[in-house]
N, C-alpha and C positions, 0 to 999 in steps of 0.2 A: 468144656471141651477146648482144647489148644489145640490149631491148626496154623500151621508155616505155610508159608507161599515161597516160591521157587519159579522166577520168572525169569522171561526173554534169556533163554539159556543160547541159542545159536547154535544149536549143536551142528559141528562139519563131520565129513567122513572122517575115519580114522586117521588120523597122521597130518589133516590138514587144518590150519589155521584159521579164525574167523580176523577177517578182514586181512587177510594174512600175516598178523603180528598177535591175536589173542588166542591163549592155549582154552576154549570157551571147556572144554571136555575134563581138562584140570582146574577149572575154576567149579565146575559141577561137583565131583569129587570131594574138592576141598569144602565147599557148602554138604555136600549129605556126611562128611566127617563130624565137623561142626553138629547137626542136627545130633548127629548121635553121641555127642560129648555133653550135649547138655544135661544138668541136672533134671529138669520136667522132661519128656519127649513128648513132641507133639503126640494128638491121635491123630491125626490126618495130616497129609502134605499135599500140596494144591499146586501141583505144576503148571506154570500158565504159559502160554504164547510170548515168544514165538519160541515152539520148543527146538525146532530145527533152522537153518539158516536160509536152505534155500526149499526143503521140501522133500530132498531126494529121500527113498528107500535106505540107501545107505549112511544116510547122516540119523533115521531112525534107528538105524540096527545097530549104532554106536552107540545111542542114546539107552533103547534097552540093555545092553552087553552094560554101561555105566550104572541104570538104575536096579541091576538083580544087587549091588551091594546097598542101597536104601533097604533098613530093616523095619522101615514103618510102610503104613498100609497109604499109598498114593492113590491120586483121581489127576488126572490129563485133560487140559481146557485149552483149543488151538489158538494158532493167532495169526494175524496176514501173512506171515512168511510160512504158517503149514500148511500142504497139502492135503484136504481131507481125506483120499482116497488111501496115498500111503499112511498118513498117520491111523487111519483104521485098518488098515491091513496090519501094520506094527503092533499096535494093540486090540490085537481081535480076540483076545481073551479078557480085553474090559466090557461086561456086558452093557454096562452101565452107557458104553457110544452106541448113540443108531445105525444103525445097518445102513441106509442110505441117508440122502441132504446133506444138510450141514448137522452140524456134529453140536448141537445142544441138549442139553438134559436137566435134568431134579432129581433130586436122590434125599429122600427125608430119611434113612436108615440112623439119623447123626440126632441129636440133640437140636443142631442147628439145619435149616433145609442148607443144600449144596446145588448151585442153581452157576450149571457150565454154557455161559453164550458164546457160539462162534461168528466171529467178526464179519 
């Protein structure tokens, strides 16, 4: 099994900048291009913390509007800069996050277990 990781992305709202000088939303992009020009493609991509910069709703809803073009199958693992509450509202079609707490899981569906701890 080949799995990528895809870390400390910072995603901001639409239109604005991480730390006000990084395009973090074109650096994303440019990584799931790359992913998909590779000769092997991963099976899984392991998006880790901190996927959002500061937490907001809106810096998630840029972040999925960026991952509908990722053509492999992802899993979502938060980090101190996300929000649990929006980041599960964002992806409330991953069944695989809890419902409430913190947002940790196991997922043995894989060859390898996939074991997501939140910070």
């Amino acid at each position: 099994m080949l799995i990528a990781q895809l870390s400390d992305l910072h995603i901001r709202p639409e239109g604005v900048l991480y730390l006000g000088e990084i395009d973090s939303a074109q650096h994303l992009r440019e990584a799931i291009a790359q992913l998909h020009r590779l000769d092997r493609r991963p099976d899984l991509v392991l998006i880790t913390g901190d996927l959002s910069d500061e937490g907001h709703p809106d810096e998630y809803a840029a972040l999925r509007r960026i991952l509908t073009t990722l053509e492999l199958p992802f899993l979502v693992i938060p980090g101190n800069h996300d929000q649990r509450d929006n980041l599960r509202a964002a992806f409330a079609d991953h069944s695989y996050l809890p419902a409430t707490g913190p947002l940790h899981y196991c997922i043995d569906d894989h060859p390898v277990r996939i074991i997501g701890l939140d910070p």
